[in-house]
PDB file of N, CA, C and O in Angstrom:
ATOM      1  N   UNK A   1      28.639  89.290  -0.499  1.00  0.00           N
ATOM      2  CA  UNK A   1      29.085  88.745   0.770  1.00  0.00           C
ATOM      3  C   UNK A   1      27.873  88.700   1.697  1.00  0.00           C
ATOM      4  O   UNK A   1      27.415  89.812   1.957  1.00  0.00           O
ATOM      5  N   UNK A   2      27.365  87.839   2.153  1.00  0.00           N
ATOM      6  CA  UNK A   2      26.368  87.370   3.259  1.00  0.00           C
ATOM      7  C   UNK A   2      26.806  87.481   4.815  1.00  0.00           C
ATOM      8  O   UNK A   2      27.355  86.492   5.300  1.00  0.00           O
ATOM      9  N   UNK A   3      26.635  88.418   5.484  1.00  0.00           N
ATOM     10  CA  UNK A   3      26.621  88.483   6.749  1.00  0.00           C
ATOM     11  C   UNK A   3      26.264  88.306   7.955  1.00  0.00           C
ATOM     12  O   UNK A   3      26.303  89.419   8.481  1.00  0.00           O
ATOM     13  N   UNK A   4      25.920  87.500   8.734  1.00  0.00           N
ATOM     14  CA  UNK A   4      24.801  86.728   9.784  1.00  0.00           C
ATOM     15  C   UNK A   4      25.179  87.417  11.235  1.00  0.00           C
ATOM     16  O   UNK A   4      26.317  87.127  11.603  1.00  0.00           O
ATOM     17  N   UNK A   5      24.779  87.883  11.718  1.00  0.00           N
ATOM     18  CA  UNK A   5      25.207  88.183  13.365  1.00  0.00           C
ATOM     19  C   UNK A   5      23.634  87.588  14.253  1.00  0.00           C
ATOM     20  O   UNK A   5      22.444  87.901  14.272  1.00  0.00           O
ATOM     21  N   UNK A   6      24.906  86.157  15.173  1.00  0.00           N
ATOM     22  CA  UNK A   6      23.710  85.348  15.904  1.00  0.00           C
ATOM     23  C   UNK A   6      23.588  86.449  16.902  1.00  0.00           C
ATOM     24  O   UNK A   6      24.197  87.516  16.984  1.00  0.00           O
ATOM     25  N   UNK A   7      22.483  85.832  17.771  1.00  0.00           N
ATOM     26  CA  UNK A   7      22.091  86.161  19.119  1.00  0.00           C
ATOM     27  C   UNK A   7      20.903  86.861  19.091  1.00  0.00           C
ATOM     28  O   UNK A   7      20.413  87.427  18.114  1.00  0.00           O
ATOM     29  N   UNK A   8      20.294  86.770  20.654  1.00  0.00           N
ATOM     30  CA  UNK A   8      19.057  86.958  21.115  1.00  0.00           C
ATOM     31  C   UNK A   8      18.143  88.143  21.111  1.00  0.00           C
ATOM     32  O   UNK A   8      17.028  88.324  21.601  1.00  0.00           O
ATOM     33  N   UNK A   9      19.117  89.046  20.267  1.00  0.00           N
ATOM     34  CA  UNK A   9      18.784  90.474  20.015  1.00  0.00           C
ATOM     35  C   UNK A   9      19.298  91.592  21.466  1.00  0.00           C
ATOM     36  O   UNK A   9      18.771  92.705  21.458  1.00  0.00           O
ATOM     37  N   UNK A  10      19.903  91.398  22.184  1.00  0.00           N
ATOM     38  CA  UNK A  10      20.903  92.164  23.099  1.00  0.00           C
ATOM     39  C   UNK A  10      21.345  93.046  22.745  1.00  0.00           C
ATOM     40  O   UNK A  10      21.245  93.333  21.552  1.00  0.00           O
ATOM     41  N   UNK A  11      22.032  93.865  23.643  1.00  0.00           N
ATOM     42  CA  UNK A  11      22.816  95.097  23.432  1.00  0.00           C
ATOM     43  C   UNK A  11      24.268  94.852  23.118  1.00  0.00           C
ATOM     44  O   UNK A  11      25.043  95.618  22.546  1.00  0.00           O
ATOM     45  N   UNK A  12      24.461  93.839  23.519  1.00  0.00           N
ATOM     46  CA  UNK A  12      26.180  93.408  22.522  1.00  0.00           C
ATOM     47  C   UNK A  12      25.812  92.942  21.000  1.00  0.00           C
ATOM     48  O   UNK A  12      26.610  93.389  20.176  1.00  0.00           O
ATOM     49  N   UNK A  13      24.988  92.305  20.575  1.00  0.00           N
ATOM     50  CA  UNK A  13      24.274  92.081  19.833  1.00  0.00           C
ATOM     51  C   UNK A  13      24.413  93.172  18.248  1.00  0.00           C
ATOM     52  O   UNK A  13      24.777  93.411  17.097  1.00  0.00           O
ATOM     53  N   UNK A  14      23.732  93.476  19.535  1.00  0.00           N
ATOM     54  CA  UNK A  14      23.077  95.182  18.378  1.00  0.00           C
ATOM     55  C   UNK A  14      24.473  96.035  18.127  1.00  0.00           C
ATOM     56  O   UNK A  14      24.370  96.789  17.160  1.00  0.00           O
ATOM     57  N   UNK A  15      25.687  96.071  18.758  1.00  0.00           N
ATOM     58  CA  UNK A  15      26.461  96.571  18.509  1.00  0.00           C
ATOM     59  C   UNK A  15      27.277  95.631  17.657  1.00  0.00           C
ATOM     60  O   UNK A  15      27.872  96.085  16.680  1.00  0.00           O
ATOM     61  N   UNK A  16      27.338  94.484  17.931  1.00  0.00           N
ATOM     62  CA  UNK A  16      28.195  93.575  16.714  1.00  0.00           C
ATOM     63  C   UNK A  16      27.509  94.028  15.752  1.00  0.00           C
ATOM     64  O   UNK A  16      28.199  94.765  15.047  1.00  0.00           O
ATOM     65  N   UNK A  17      25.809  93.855  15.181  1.00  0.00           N
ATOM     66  CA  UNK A  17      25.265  94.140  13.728  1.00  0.00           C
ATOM     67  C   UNK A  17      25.799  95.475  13.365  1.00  0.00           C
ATOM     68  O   UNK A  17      26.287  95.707  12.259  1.00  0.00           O
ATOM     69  N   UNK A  18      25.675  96.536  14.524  1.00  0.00           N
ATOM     70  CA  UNK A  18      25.831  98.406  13.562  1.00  0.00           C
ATOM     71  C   UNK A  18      27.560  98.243  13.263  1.00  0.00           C
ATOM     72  O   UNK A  18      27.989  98.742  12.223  1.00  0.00           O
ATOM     73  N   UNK A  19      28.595  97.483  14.271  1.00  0.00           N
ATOM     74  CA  UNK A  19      30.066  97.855  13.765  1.00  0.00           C
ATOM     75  C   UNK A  19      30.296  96.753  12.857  1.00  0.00           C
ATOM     76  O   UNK A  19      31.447  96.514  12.494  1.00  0.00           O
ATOM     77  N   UNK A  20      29.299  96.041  12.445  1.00  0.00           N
ATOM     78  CA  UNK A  20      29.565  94.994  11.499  1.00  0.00           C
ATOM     79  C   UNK A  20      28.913  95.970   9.639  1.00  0.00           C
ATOM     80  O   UNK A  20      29.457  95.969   8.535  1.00  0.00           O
ATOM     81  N   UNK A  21      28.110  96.381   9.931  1.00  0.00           N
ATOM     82  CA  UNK A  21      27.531  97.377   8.880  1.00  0.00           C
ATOM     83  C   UNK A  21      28.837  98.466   8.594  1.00  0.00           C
ATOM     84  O   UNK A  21      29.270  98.688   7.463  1.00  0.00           O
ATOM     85  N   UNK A  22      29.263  98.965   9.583  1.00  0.00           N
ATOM     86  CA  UNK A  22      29.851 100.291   9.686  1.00  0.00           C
ATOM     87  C   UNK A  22      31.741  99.922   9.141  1.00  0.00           C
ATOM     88  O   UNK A  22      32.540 100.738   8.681  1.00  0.00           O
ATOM     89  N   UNK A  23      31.946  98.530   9.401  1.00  0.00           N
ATOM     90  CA  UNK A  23      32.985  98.194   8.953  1.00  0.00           C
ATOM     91  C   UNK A  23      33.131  97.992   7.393  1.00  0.00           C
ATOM     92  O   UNK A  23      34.207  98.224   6.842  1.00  0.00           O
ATOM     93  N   UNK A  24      31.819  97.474   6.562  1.00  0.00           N
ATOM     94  CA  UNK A  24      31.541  96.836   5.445  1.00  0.00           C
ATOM     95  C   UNK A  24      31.703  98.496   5.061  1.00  0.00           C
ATOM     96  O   UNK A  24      32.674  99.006   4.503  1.00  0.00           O
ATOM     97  N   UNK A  25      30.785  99.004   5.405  1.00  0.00           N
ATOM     98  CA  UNK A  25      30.410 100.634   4.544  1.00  0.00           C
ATOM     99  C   UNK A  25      31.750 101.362   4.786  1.00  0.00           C
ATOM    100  O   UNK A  25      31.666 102.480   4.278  1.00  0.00           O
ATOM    101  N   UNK A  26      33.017 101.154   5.395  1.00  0.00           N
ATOM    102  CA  UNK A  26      33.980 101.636   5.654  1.00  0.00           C
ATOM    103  C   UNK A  26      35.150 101.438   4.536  1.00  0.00           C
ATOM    104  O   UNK A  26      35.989 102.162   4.001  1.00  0.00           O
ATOM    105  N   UNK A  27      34.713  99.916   4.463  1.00  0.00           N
ATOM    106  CA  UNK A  27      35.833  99.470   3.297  1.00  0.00           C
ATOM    107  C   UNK A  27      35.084  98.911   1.705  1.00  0.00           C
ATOM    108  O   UNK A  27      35.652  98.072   1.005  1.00  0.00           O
ATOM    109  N   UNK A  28      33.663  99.580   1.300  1.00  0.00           N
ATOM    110  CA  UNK A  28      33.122  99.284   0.489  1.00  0.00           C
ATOM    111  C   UNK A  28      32.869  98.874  -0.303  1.00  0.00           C
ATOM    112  O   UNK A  28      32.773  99.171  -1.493  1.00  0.00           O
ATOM    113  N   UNK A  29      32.668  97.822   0.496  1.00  0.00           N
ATOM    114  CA  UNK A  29      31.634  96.094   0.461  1.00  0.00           C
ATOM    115  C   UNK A  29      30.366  96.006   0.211  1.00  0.00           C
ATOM    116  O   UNK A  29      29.527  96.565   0.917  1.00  0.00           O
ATOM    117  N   UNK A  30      30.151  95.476  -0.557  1.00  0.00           N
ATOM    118  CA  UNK A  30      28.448  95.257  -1.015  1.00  0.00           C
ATOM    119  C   UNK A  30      28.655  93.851  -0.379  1.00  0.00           C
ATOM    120  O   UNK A  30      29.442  92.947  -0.661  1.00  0.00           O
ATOM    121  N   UNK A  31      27.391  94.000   0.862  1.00  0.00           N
ATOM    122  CA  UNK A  31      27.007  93.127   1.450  1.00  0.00           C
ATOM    123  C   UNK A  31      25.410  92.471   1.855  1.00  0.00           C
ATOM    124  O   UNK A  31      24.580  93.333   1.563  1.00  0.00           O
ATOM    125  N   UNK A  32      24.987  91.690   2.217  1.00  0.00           N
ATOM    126  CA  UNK A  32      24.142  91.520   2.754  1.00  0.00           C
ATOM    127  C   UNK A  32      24.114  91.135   4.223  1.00  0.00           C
ATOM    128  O   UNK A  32      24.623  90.120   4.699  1.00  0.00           O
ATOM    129  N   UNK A  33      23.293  92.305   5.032  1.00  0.00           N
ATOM    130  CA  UNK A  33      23.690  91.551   6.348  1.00  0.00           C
ATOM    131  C   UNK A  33      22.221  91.430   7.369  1.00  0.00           C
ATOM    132  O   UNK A  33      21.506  92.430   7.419  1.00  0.00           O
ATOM    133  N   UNK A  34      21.811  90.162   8.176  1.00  0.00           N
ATOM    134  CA  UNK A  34      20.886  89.639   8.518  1.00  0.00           C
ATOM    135  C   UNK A  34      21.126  89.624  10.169  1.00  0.00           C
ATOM    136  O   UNK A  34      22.261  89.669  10.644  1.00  0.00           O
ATOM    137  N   UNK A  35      20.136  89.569  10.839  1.00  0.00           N
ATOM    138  CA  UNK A  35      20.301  89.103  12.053  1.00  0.00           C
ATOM    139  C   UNK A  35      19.094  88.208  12.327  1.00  0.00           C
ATOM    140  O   UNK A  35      17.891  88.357  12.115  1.00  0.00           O
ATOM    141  N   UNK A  36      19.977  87.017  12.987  1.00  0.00           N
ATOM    142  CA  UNK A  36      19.183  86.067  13.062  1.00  0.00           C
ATOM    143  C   UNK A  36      19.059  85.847  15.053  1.00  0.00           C
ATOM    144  O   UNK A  36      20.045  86.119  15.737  1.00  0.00           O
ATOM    145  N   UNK A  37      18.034  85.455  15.562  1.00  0.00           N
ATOM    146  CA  UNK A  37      17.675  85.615  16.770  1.00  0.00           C
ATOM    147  C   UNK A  37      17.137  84.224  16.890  1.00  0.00           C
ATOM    148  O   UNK A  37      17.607  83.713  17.906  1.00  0.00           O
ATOM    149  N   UNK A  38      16.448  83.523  16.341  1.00  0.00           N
ATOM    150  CA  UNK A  38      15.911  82.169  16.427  1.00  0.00           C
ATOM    151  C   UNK A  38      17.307  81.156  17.168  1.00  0.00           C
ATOM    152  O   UNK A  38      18.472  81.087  16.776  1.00  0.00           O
ATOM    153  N   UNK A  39      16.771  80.594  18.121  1.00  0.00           N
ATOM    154  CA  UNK A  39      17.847  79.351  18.863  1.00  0.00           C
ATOM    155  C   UNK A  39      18.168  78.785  18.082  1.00  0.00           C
ATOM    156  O   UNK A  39      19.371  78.851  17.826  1.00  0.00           O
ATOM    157  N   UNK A  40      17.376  77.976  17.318  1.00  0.00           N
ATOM    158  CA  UNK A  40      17.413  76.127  16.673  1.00  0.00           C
ATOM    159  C   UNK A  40      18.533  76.938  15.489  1.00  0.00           C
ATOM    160  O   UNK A  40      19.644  76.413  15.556  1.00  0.00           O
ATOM    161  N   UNK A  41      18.466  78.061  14.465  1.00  0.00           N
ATOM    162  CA  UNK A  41      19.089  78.195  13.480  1.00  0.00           C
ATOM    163  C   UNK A  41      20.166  78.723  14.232  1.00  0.00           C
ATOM    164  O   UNK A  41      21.136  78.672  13.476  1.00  0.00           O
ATOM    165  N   UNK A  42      20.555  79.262  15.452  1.00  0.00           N
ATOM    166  CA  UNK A  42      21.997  79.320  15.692  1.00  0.00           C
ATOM    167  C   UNK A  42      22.137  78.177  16.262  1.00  0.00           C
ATOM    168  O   UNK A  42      23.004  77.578  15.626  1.00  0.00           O
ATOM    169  N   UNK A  43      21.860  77.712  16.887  1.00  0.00           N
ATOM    170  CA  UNK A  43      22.482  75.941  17.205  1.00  0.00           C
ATOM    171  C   UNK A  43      22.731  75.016  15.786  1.00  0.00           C
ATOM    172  O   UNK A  43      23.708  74.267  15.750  1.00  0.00           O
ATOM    173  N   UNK A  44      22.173  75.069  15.089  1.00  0.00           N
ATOM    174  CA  UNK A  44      22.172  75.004  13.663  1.00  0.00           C
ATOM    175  C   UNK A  44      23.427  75.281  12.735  1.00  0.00           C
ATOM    176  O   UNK A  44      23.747  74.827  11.637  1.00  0.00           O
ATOM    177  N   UNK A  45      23.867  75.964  13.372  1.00  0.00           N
ATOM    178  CA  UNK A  45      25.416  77.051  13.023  1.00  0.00           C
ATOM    179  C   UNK A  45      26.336  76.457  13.873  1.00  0.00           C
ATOM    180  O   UNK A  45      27.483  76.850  13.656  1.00  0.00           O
ATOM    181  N   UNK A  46      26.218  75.564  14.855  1.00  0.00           N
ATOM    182  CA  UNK A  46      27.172  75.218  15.832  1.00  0.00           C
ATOM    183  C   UNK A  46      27.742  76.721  16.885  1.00  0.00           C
ATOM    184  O   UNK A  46      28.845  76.780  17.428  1.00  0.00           O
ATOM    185  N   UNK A  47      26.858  77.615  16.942  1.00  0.00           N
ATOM    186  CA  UNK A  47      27.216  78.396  17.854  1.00  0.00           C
ATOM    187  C   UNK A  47      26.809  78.565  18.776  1.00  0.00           C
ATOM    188  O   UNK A  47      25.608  78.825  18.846  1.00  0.00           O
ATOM    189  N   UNK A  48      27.734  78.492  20.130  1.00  0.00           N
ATOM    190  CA  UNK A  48      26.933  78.285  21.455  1.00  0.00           C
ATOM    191  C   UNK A  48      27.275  79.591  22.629  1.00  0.00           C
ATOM    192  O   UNK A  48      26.748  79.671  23.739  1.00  0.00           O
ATOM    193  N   UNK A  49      28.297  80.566  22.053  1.00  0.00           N
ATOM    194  CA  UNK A  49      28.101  81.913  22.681  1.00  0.00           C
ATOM    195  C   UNK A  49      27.581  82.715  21.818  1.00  0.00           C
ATOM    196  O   UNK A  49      27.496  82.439  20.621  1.00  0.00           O
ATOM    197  N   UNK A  50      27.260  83.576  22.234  1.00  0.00           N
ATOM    198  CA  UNK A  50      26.310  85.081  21.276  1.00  0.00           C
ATOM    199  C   UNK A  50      26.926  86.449  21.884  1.00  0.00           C
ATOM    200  O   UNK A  50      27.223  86.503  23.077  1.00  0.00           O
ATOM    201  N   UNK A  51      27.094  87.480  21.074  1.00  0.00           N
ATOM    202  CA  UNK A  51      27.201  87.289  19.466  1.00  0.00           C
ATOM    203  C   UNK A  51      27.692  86.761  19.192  1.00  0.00           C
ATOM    204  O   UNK A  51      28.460  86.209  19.979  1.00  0.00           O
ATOM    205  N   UNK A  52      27.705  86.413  17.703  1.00  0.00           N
ATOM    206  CA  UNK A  52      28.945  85.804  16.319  1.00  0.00           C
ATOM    207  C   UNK A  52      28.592  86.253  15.472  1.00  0.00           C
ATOM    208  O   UNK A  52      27.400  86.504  15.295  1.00  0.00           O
ATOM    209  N   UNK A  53      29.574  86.523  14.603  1.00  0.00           N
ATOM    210  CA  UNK A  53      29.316  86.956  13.451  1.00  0.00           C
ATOM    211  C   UNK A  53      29.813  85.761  12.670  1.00  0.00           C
ATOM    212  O   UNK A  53      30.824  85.162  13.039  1.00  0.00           O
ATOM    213  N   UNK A  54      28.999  85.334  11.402  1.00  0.00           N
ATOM    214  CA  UNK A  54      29.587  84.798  10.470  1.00  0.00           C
ATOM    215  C   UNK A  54      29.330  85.221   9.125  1.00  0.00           C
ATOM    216  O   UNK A  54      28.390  85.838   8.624  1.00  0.00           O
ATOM    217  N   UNK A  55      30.167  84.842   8.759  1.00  0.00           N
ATOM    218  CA  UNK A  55      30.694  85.626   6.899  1.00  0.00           C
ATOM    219  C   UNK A  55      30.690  84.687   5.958  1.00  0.00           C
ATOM    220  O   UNK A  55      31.649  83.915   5.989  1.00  0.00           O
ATOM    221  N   UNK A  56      30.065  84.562   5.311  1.00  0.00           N
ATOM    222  CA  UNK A  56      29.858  83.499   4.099  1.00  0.00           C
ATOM    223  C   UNK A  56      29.472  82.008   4.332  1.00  0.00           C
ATOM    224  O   UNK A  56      29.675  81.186   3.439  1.00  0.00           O
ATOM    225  N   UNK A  57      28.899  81.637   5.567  1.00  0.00           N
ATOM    226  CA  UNK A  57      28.242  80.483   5.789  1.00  0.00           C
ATOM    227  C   UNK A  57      29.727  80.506   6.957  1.00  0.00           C
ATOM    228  O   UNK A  57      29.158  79.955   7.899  1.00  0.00           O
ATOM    229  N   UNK A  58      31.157  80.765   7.478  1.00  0.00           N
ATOM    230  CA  UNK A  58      31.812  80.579   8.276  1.00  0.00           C
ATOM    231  C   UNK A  58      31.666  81.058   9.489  1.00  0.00           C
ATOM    232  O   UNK A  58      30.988  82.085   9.498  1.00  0.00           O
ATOM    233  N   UNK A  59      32.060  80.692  10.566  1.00  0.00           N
ATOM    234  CA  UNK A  59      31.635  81.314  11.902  1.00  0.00           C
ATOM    235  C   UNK A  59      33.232  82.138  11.983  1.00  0.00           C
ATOM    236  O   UNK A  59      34.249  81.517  11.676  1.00  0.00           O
ATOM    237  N   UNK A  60      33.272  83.237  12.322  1.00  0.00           N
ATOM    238  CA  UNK A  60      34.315  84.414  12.778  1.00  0.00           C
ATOM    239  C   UNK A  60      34.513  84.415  13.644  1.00  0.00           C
ATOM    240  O   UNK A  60      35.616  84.000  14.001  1.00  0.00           O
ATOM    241  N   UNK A  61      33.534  84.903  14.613  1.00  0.00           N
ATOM    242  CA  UNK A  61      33.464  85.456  15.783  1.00  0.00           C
ATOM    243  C   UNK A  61      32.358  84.996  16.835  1.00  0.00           C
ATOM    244  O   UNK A  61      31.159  85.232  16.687  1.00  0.00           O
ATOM    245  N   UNK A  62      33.050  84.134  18.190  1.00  0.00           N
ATOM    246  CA  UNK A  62      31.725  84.244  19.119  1.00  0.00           C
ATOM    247  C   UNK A  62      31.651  84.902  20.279  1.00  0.00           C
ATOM    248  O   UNK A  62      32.739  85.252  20.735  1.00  0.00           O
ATOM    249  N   UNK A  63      30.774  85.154  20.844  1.00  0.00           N
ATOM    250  CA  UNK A  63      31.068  85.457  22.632  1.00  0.00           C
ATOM    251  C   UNK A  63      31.429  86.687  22.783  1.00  0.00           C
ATOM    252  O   UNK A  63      31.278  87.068  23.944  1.00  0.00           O
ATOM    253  N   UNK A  64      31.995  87.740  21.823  1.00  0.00           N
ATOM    254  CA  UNK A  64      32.845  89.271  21.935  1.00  0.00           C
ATOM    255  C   UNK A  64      32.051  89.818  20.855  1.00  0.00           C
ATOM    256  O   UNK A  64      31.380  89.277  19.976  1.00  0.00           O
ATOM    257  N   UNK A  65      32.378  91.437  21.239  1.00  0.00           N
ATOM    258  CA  UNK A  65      32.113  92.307  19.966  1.00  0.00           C
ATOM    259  C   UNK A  65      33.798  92.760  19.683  1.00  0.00           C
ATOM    260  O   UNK A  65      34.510  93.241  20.564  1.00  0.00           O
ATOM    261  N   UNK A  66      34.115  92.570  18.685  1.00  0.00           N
ATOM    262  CA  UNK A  66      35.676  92.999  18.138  1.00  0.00           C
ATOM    263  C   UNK A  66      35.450  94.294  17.981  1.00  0.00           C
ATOM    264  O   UNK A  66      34.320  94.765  17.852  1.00  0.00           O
ATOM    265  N   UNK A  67      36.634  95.036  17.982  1.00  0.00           N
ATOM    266  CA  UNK A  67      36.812  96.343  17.708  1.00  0.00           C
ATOM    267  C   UNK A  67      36.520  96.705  16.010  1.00  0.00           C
ATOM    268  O   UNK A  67      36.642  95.737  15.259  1.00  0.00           O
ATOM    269  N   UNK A  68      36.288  97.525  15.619  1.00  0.00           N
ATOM    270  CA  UNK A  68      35.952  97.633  14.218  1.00  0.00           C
ATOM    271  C   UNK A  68      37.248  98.159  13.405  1.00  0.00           C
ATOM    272  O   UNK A  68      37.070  98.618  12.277  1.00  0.00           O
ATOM    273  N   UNK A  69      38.069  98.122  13.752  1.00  0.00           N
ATOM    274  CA  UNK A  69      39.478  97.631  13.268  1.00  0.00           C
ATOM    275  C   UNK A  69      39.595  96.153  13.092  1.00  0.00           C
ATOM    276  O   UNK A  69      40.193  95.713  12.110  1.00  0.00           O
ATOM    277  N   UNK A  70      39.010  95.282  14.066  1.00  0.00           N
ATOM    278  CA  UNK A  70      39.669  93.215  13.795  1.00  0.00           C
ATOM    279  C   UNK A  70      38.490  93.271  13.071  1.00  0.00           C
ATOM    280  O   UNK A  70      38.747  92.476  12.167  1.00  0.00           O
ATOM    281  N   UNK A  71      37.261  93.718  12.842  1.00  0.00           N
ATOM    282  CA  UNK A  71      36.171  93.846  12.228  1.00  0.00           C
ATOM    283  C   UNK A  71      36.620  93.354  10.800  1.00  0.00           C
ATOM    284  O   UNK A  71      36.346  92.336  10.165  1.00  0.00           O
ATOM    285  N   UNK A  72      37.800  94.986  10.396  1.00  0.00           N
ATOM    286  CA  UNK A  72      37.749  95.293   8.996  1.00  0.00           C
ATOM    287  C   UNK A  72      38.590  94.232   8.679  1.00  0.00           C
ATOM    288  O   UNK A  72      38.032  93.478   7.882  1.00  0.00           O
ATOM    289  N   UNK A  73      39.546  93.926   8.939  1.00  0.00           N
ATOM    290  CA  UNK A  73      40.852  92.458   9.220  1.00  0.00           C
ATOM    291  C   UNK A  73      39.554  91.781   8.686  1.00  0.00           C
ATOM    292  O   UNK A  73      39.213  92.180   7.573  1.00  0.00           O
ATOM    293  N   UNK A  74      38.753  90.819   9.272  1.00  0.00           N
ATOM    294  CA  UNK A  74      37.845  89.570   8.987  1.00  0.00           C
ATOM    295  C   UNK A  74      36.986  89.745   7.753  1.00  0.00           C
ATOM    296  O   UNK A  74      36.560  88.705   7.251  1.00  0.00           O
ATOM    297  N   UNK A  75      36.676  90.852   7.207  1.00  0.00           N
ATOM    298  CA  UNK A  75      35.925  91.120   6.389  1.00  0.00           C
ATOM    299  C   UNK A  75      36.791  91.082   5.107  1.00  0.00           C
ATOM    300  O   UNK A  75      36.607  90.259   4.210  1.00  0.00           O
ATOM    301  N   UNK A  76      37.912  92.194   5.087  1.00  0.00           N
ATOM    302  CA  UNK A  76      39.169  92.014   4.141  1.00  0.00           C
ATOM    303  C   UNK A  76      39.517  90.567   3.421  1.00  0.00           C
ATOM    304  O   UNK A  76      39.529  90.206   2.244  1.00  0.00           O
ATOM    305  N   UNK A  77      39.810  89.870   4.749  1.00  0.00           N
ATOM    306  CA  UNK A  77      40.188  88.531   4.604  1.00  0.00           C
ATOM    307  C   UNK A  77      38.846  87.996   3.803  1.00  0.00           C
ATOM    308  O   UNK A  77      39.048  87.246   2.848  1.00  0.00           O
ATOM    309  N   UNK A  78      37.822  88.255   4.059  1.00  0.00           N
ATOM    310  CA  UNK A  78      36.793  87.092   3.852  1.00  0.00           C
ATOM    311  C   UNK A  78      36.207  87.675   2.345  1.00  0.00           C
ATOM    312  O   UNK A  78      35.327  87.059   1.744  1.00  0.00           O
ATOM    313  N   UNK A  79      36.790  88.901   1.833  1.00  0.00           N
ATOM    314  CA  UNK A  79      36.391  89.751   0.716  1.00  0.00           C
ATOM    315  C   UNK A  79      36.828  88.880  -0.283  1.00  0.00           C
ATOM    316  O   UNK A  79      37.962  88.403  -0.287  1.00  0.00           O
ATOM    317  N   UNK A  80      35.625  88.552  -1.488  1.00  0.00           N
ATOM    318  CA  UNK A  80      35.985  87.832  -2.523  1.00  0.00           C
ATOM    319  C   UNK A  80      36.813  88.400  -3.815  1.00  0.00           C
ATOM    320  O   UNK A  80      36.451  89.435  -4.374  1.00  0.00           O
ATOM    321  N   UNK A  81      38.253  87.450  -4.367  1.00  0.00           N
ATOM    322  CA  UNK A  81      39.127  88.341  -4.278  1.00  0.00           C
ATOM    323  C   UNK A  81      38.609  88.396  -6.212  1.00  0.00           C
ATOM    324  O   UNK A  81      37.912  87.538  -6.755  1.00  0.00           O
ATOM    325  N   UNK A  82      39.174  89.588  -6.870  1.00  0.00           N
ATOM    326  CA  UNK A  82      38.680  89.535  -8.265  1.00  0.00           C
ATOM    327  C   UNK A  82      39.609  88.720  -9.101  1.00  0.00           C
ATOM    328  O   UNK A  82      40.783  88.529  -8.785  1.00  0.00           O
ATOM    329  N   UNK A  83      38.774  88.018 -10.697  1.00  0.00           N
ATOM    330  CA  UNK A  83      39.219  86.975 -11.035  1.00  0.00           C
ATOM    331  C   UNK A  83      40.514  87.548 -11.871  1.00  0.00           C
ATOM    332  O   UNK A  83      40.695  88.764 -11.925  1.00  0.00           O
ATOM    333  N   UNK A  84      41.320  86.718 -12.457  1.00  0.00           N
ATOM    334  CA  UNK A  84      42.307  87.254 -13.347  1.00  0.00           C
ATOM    335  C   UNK A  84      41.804  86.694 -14.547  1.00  0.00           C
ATOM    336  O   UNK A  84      41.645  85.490 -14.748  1.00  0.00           O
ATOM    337  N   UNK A  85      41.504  87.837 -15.522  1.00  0.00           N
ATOM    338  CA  UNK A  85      40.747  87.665 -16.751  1.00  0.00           C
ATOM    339  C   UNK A  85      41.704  87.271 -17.785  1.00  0.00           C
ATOM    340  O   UNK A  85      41.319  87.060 -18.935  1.00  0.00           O
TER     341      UNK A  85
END
């Protein structure tokens, strides 16, 4: 699972990336998660408040840090589900 949290590197920011980590390591998820700060690649994303988080190339979340409860909700949901062999 690929994890992106936009924005300018802020203090809402920085708390979307640690409860975005802390949600994954909660419900244990092997993830990858990035923060990207560059304008052009979040405009790029069509996102025009900060933070956001997006999950697998989708945008989730903009403009808020969610509680790390709606956290685990978006991640759950976005968890790839296993195949039936």
């Amino acid at each position: 699972m690929e994890l992106l949290v936009l924005g300018p590197g802020c203090t809402k920011c920085q708390k979307l990336a640690e409860a975005t980590a802390q949600a994954a390591r909660e419900l244990g998820l092997e993830c990858q998660l990035s923060k990207i700060t560059d304008l052009n690649q979040i405009l790029t994303l069509r996102v025009m408040l900060t933070p956001a988080l997006v999950v697998d190339g989708a945008v989730k979340v903009t403009g808020r840090v969610p509680s790390l409860e709606e956290l685990k909700q978006i991640l759950r949901a976005a968890r790839p589900q296993p195949s039936a062999a």
